[in-house]
C-alpha positions as CSV (number, residue, x, y, z in Angstrom):
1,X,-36.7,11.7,30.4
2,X,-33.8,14.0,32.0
3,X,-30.4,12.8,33.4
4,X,-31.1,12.9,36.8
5,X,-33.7,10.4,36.1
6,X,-31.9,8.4,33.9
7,X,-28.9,7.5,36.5
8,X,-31.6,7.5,39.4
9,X,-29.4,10.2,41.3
10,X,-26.0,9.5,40.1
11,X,-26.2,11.3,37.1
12,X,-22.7,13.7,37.9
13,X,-20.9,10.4,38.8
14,X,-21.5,8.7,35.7
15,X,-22.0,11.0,33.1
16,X,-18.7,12.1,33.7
17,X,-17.3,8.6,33.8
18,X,-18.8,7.9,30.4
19,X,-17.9,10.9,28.5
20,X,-14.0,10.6,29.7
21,X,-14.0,7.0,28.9
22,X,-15.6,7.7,25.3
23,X,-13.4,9.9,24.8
24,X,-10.1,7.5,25.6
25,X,-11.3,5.0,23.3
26,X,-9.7,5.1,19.6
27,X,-11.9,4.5,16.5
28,X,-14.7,3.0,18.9
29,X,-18.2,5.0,20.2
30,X,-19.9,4.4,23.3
31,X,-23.6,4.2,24.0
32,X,-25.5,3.1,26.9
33,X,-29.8,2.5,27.2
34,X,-31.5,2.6,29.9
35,X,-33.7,-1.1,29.2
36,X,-36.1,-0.2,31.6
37,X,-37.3,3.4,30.0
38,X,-35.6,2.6,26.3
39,X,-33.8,5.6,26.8
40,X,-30.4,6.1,25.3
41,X,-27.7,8.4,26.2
42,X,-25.4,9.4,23.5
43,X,-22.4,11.0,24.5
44,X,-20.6,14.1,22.9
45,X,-17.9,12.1,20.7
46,X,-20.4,9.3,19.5
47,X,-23.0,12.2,18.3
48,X,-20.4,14.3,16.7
49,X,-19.6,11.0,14.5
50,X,-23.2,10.6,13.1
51,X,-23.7,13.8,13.0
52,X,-26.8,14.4,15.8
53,X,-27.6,15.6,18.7
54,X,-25.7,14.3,22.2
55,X,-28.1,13.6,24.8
56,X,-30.4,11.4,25.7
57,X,-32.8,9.9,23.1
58,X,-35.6,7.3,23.3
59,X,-35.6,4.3,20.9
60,X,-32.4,5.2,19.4
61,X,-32.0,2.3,17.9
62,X,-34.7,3.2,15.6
63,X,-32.8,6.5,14.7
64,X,-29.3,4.6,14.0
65,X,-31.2,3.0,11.1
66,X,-30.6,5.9,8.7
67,X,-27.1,5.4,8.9
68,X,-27.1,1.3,8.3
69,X,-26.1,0.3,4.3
70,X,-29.9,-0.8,3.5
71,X,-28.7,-4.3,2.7
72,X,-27.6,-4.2,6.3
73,X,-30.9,-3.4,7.8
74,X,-33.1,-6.8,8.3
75,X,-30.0,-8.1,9.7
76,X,-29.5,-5.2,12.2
77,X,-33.2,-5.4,13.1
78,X,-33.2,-8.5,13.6
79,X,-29.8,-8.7,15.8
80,X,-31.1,-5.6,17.6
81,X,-34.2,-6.5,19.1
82,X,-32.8,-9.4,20.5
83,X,-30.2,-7.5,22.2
84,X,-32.3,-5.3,23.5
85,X,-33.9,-7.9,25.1
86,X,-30.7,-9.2,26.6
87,X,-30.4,-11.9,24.1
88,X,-27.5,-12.8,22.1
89,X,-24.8,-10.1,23.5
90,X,-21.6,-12.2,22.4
91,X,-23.2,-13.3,19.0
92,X,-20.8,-11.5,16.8
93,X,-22.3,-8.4,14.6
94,X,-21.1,-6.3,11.9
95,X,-22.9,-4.0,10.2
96,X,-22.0,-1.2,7.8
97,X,-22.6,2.3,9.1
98,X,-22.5,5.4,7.1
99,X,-19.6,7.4,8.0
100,X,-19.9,10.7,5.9
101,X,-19.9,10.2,2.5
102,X,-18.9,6.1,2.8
103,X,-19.7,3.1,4.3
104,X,-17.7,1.5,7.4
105,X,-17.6,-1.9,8.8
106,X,-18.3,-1.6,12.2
107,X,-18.2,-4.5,15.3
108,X,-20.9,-4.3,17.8
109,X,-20.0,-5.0,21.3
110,X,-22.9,-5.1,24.5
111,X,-23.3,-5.9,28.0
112,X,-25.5,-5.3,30.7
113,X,-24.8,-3.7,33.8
114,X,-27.8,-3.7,36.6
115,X,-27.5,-1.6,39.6
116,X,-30.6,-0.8,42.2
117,X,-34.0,-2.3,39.7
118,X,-32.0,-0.7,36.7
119,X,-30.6,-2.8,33.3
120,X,-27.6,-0.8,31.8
121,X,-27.1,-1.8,27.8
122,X,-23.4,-1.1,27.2
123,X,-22.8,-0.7,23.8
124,X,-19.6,-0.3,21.6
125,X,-19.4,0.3,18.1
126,X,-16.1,-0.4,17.0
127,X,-14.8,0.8,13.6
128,X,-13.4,-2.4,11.8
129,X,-11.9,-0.4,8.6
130,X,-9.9,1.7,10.3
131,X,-5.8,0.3,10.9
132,X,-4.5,0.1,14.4
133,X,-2.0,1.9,15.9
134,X,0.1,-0.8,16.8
135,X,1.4,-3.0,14.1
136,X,1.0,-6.2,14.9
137,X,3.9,-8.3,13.0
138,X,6.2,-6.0,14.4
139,X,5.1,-4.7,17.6
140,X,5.9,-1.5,16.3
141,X,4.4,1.7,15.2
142,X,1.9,1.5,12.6
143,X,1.1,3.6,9.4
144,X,-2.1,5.1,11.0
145,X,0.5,6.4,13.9
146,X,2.8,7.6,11.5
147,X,0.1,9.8,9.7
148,X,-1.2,10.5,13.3
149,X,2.4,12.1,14.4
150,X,3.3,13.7,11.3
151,X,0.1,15.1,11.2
152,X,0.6,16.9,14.2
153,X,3.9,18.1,13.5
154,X,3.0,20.0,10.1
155,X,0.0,21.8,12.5
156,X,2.6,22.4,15.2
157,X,5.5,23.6,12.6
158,X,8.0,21.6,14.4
159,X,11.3,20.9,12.7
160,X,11.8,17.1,12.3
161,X,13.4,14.6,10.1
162,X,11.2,11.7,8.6
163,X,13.3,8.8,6.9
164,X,12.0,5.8,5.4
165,X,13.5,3.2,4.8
166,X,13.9,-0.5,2.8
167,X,15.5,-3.3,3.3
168,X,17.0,-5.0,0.2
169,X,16.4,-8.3,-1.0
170,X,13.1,-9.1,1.6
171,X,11.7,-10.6,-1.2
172,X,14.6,-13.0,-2.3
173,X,15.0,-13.8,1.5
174,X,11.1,-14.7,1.4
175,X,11.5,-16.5,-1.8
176,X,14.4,-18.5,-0.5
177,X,13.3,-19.2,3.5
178,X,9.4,-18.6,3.5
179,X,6.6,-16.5,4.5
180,X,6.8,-17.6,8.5
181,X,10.7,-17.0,8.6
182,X,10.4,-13.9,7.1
183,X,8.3,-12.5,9.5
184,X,10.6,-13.5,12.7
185,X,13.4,-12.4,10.4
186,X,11.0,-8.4,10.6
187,X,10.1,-8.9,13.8
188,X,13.9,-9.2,15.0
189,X,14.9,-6.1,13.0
190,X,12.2,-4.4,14.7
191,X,13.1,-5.1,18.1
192,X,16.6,-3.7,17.0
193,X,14.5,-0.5,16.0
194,X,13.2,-0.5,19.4
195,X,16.0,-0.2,20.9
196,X,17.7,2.4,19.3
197,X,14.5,5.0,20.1
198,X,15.1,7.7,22.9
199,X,12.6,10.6,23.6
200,X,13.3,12.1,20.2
201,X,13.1,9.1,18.2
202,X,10.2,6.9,16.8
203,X,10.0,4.1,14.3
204,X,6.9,3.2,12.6
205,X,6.5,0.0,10.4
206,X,5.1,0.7,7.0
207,X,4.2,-1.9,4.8
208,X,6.5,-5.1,3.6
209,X,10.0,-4.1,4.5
210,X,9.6,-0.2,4.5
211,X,10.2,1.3,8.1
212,X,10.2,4.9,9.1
213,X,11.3,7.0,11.5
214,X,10.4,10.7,12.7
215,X,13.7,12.1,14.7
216,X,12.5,15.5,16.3
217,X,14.7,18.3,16.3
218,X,16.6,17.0,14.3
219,X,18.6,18.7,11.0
220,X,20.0,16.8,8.1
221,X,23.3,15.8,9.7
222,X,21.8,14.1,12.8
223,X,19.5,12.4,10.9
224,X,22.6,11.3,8.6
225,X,24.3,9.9,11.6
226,X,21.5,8.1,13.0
227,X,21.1,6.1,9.4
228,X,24.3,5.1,10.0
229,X,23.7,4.0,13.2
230,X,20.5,2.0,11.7
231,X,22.9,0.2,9.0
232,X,25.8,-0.7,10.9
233,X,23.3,-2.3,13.1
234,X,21.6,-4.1,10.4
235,X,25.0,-4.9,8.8
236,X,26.4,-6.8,12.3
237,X,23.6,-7.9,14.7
238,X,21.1,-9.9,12.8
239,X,21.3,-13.2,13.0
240,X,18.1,-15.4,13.1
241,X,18.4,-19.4,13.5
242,X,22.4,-19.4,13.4
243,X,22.3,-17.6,9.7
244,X,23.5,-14.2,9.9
245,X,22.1,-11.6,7.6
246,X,23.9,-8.4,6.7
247,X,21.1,-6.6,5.1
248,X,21.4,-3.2,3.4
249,X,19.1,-0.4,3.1
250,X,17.8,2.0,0.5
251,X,16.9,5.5,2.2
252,X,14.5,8.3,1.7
253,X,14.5,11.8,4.0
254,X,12.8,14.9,3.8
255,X,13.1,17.5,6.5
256,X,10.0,19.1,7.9
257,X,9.7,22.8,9.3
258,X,7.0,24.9,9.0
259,X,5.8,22.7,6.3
260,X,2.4,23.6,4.6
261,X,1.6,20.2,2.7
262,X,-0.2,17.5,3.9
263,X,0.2,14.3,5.5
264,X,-0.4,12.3,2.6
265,X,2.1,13.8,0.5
266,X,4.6,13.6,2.6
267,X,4.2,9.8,2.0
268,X,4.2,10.4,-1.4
269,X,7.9,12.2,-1.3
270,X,9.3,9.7,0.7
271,X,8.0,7.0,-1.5
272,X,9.4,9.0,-4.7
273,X,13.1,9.3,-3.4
274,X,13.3,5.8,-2.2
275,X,12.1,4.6,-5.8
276,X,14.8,7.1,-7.6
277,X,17.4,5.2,-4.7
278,X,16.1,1.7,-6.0
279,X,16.7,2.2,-9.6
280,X,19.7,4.0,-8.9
281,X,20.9,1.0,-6.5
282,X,21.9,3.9,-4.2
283,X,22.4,3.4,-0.6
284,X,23.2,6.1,0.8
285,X,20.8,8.7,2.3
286,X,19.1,10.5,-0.2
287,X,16.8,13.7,0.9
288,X,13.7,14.8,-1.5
289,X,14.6,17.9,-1.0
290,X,17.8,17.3,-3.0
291,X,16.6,15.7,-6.0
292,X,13.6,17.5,-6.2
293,X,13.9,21.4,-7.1
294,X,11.2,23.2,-6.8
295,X,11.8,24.8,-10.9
296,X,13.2,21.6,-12.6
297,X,11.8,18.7,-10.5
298,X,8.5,16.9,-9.6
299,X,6.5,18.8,-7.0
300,X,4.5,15.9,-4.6
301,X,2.4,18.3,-3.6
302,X,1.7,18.7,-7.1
303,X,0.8,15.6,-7.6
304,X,-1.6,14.8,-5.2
305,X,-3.9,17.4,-7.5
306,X,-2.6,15.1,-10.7
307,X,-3.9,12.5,-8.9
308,X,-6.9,13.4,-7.8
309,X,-7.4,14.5,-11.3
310,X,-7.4,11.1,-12.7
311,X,-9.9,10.0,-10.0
312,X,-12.3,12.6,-11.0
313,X,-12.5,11.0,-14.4
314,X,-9.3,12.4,-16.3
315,X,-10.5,15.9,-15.8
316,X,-7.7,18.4,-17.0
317,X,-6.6,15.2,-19.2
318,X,-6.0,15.5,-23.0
319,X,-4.5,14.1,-25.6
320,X,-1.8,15.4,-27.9
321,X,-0.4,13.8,-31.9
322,X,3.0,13.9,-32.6
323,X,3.5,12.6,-36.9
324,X,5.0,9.4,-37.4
325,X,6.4,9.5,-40.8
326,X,7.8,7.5,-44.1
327,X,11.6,8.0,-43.6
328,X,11.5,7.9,-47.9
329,X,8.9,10.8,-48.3
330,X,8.5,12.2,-45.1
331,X,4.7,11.8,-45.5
332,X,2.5,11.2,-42.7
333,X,1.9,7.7,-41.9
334,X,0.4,7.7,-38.5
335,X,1.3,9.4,-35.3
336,X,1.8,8.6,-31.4
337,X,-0.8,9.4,-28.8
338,X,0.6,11.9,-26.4
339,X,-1.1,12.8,-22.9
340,X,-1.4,16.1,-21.8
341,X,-2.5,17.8,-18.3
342,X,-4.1,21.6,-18.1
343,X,-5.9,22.9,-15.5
344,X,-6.5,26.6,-14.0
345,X,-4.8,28.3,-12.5
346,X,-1.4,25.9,-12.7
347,X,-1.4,25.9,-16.7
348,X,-0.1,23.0,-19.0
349,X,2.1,20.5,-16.8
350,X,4.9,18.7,-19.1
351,X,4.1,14.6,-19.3
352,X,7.5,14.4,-17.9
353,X,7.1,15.8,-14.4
354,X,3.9,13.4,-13.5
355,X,4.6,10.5,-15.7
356,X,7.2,8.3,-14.3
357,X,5.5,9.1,-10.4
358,X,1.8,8.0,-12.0
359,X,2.7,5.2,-13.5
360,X,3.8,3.5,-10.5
361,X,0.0,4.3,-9.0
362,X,-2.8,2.2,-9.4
363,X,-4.8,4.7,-11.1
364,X,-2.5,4.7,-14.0
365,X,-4.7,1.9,-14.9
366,X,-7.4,4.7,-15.5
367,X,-5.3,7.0,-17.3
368,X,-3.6,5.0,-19.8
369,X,-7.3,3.3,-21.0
370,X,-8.8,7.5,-21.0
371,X,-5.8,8.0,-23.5
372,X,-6.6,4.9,-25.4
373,X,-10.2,6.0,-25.3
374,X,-9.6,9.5,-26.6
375,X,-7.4,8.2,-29.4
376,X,-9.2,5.2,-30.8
377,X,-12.0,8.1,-30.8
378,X,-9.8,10.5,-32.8
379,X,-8.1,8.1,-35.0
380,X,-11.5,7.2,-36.6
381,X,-11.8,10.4,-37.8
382,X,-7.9,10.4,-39.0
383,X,-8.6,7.3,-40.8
384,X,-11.3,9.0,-42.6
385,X,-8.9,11.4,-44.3
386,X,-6.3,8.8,-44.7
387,X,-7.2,5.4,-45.5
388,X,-3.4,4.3,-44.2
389,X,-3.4,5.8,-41.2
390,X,-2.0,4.0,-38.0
391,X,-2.3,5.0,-33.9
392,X,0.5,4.4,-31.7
393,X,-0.8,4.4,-27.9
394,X,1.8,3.6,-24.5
395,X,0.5,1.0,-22.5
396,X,1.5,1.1,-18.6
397,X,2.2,-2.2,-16.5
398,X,-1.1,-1.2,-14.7
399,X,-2.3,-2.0,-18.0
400,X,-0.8,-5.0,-19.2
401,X,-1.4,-6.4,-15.4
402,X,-4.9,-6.8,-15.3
403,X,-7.1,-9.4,-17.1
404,X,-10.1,-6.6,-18.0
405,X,-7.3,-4.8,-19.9
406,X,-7.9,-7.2,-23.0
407,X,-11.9,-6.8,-22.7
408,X,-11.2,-2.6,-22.7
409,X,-9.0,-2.8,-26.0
410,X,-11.6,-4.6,-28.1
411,X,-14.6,-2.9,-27.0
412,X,-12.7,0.3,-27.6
413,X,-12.5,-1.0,-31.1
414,X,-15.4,-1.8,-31.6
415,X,-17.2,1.0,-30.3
416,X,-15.3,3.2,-32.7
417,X,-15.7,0.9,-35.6
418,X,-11.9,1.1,-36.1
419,X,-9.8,-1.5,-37.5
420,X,-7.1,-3.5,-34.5
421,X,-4.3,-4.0,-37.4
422,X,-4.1,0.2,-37.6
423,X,-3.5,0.4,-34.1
424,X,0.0,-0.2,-32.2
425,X,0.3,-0.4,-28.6
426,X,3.7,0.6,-27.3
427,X,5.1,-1.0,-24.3
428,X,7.7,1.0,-22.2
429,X,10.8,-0.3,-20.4
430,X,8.7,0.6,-17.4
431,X,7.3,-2.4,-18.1
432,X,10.0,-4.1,-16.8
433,X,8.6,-5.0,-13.4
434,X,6.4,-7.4,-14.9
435,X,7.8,-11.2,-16.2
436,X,8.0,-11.4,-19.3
437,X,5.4,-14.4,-19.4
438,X,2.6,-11.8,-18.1
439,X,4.1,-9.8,-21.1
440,X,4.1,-12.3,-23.4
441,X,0.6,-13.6,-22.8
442,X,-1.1,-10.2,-23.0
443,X,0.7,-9.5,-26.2
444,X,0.1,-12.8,-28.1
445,X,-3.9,-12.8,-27.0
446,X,-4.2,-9.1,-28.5
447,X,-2.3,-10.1,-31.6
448,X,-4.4,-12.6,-32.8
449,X,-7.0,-9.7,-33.4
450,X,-4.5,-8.2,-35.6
451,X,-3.5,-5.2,-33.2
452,X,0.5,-4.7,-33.5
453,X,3.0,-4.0,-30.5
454,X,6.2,-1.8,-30.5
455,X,9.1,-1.5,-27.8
456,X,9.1,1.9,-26.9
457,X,12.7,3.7,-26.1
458,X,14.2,0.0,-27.3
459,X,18.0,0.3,-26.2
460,X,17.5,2.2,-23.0
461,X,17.5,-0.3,-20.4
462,X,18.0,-4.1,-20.3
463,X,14.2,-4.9,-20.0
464,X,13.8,-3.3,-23.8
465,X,16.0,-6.0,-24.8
466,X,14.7,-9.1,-22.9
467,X,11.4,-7.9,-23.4
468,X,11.9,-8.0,-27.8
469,X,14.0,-11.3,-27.7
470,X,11.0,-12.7,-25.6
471,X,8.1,-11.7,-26.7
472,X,7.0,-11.4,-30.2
473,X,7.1,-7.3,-31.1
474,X,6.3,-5.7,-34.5
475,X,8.0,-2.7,-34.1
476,X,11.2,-1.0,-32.5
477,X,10.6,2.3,-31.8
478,X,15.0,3.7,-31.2
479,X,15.0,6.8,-28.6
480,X,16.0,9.8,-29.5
481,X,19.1,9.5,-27.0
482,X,20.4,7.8,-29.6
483,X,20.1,10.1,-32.1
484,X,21.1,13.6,-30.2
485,X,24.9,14.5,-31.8
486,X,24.8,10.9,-33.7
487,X,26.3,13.6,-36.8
488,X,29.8,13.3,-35.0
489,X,29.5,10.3,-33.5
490,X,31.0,6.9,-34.5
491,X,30.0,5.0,-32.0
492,X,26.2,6.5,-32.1
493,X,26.4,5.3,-35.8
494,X,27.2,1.8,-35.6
495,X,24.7,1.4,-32.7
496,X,21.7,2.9,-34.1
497,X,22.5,1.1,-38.0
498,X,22.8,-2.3,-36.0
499,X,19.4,-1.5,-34.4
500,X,17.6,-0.9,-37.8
501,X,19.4,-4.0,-39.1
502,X,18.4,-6.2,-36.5
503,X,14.8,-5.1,-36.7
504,X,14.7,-5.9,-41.0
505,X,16.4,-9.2,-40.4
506,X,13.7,-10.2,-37.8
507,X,10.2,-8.9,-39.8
508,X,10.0,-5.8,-37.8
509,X,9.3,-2.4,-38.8
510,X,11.9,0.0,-37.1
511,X,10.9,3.9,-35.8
512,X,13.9,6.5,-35.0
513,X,12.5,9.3,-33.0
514,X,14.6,12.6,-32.2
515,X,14.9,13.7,-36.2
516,X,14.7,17.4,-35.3
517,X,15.8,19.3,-38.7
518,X,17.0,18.6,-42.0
519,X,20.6,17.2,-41.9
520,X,19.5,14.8,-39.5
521,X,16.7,13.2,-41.7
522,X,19.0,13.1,-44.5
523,X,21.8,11.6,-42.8
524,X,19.3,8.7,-41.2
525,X,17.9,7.8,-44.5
526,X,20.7,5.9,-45.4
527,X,20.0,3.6,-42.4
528,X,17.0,2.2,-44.0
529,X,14.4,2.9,-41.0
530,X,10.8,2.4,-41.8
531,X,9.3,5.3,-40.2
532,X,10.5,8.8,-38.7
533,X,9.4,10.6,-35.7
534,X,10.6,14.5,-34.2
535,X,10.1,18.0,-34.7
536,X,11.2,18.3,-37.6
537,X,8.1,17.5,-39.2
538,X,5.4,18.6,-35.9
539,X,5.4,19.0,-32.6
540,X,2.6,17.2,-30.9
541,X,-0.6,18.7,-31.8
542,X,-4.1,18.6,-30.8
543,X,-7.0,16.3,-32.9
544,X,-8.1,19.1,-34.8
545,X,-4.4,20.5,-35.8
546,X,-3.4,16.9,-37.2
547,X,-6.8,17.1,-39.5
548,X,-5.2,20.3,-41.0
549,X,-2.1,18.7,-41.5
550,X,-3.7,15.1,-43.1
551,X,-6.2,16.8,-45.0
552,X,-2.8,19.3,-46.7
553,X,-1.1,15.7,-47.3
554,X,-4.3,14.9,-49.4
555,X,-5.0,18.1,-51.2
556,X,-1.0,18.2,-51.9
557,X,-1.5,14.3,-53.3
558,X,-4.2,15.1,-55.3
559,X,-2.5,18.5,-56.8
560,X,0.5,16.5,-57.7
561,X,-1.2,13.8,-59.7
């Protein structure tokens, strides 16, 4: 069947119509059959999504089946040839198309127009998984926008200022008032947002109580100004049910011009700086592009490769051994899994530049168990050489968070055949966003199989602290921060003997890492540490470097009895 048939004579009238409305609609696709002839026209946006031919097809419904998920498909049979019969148009239907390389949730939405002997099915697929524009706690903004706007600037090269930002204590303000009061509480700090826009300005809302704002034309100073602007506002004008609030902000900005990333790393700085603001408790503006250099610092461009890294199962992902030694003999007792990234053509990445960023992502949950993998796999060949041998592996909060954790750890033993009591996890003061309960918990199940626990970097932060007086640790592991100049250093000294002490008068074993040469490992002997870590005995080294160096130990043993 042509067009001209199709609209019985008003073909140029409606076609038109149609492909201008389709094209005004956002994240929805328009298709309309003909229920007299079962013809269906399928206009130019809607065929460019699944990927055919626009035009006009017969029994398209038939064709659309291809893309439905097949446990979809007697459903959307079903539904279908009702509604192609008229029936059922306001039944709700949602069926999973395939959108590429995924899966979508999609809406169905008919009617039927009649005009001169003629039934008109109007059909809309609407795509449920994608966000709105428009958030709707806030009335303002959403994140989809913001990628939307930002988007365009990078293609367009225009210079603009992007700040995100945080308001401190939400969560205690939720804790102490509720869910429902918290969200009028958002909603009345948006509508002070609003008001502060012009031409030039637009505020998105984020997620929880992160808000950003794109400031066109503008350089660092304007955009320093308008902050200002945004906290003494905060500071004197909110009031919600006769309590006032004077809420402070944490603040991330990173100027845009020519910029040749991509949308979703520009996320990914502005989430980086306003996490180095929090820990700090900083709040005052602070711009990625100050402390991040593009020689020293973490590159978030970078990073998105990192990460993608990890999702393609760990590839460019290794693991390194750094020697734990006896602090008597200085003979190799066990040694700390290290990981390791290398890829062409960006070379080997220092742990130090992606770790702290990764292990606030999800898919740090993935990386720590590859290193555990990759260890427990190694170690049984260690153990081999050296009946004594230990592994010390970090475990992330992404780790310690999740129930399946526990089930990983023991079926990693046990596909290696290696024994729990030679292996030591080692929790992090990064771990202090979790309670120490969750800690606890985790810790005490795992220990029961014999598996020991150390507190990594113990005097670095408060959590260290809390974390060994609450929860029942078997080593202390003392940074090397500690130990850098402790030769002329009194204070150093006292702190680092105390350490050791306290660990011997509570049953646990005690680790000083940082001994880097000879006078240092002399000195430290004295303190009556259990084991030894640094360069001084080896740099981290691959699996098959630390054979070389266990099976030397055993040779050397052998010669000298």
């Amino acid at each position: 069947m042509g067009e001209q048939e199709f609209w019985n004579g008003k073909e140029r009238f409606f076609s038109d119509i149609i492909n201008r409305v389709n094209d005004l609609l956002s994240d929805a696709y328009l298709l309309i059959t003909n229920r007299n002839s079962h013809v269906t026209m399928i206009p130019e946006k809607t065929a460019a999504f699944f990927e055919m031919q626009a035009g006009y097809v017969k029994d398209f419904y038939q064709i659309l089946l291809d893309h439905v998920h097949p446990d979809d498909r007697p459903e959307y049979l079903q539904a279908m040839e009702k509604r192609l019969l008229g029936q059922k148009l306001s039944d709700e239907l949602y069926i999973r198309l395939k959108n590429k390389d995924h899966y979508d949730m999609f809406g169905f939405f008919m009617s039927v127009v009649k005009e001169d002997g003629n039934e008109y099915l109007l059909h809309i697929l609407v795509n449920q998984n994608v966000i709105p524009e428009i958030d709707a706690l806030t009335d303002l903004y959403g994140q989809k926008k913001f990628e939307k706007d930002v988007e365009g600037y990078i293609r367009t090269g225009r210079k603009v200022a992007v700040l995100e930002v945080e308001i401190d204590h939400m969560a205690d303000i939720n804790i102490l008032y509720g869910a429902n009061y918290t969200d009028r509480l958002q909603r009345e700090i948006a509508h002070h947002f609003i008001y502060m826009m012009d031409e030039n300005k637009a505020v998105y809302h984020m997620n929880n109580s992160n808000c950003a704002f794109i400031l066109r034309d503008a350089d660092r100073v304007d955009a320093g100004i308008f902050l200002e602007e945004v906290r003494k506002n905060l500071e004197k004008n909110i009031t919600l049910n006769g309590r006032h609030f004077e809420l402070k902000l944490y603040a991330a900005g990173l100027m845009l011009e020519n910029y040749s990333g991509e949308t979703m790393t520009v996320q990914s700085k502005l989430e980086y700086t306003l996490e180095k603001a929090r820990s700090a408790r900083n709040h005052k503006l602070v711009f990625f592009n100050d402390i991040v250099k593009t020689n020293g610092g973490v590159n978030l461009d970078f990073m998105k490769i990192i990460h993608q890294s990890v999702l393609d199962g760990c590839d460019g992902f290794y693991v390194e051994y750094q020697p734990i030694v006896t602090s008597e003999g200085g003979k190799i007792a066990g040694a700390e899994a290290l990981v390791r990234w290398k890829k062409e053509p960006y070379g080997a990445v220092p742990p130090g530049l992606f770790i702290d960023w990764i292990e606030d992502n999800p898919c740090m949950y993935d990386l720590g168990n590859y290193v555990l993998a990759e260890a427990l796999k190694n170690s049984a060949e260690f153990i081999k050489i050296n009946p004594d041998f230990f592994i010390n592996v970090n475990v992330s909060a992404k780790q310690l968070e999740q129930k399946s954790f526990r089930d990983v750890v023991l079926s990693l033993l046990k596909e290696n055949d290696y024994p729990p009591n030679h292996l030591c996890l080692e929790i992090t003061e990064r771990c202090r966003q979790l309670p120490i309960d969750v800690i606890n918990e985790e810790v005490c199940f795992l220990q029961q199989y014999g598996i020991h626990f150390a507190m990594d970097d113990y005097g670095t932060g408060n959590a260290s602290s809390s974390i060994v007086l609450g929860v029942p640790m078997n080593e202390i592991k003392i940074d090397m921060s500690f130990i850098k100049g402790i030769l002329n250093n009194e204070k150093q000294q006292m702190l680092v003997k105390n350490i050791v002490n306290f660990a011997r008068s509570t049953n646990m074993k005690s680790c000083i890492e940082g001994v880097e040469d000879k006078s240092l490992q002399d000195y430290l002997r004295s303190f009556g540490a259990t084991w030894f870590q640094g360069y001084y005995y080896s740099k981290p080294v691959g699996e098959e470097q630390l054979k070389k160096l266990l099976l030397e130990e055993m040779y050397n043993k052998k010669d000298a009895s």
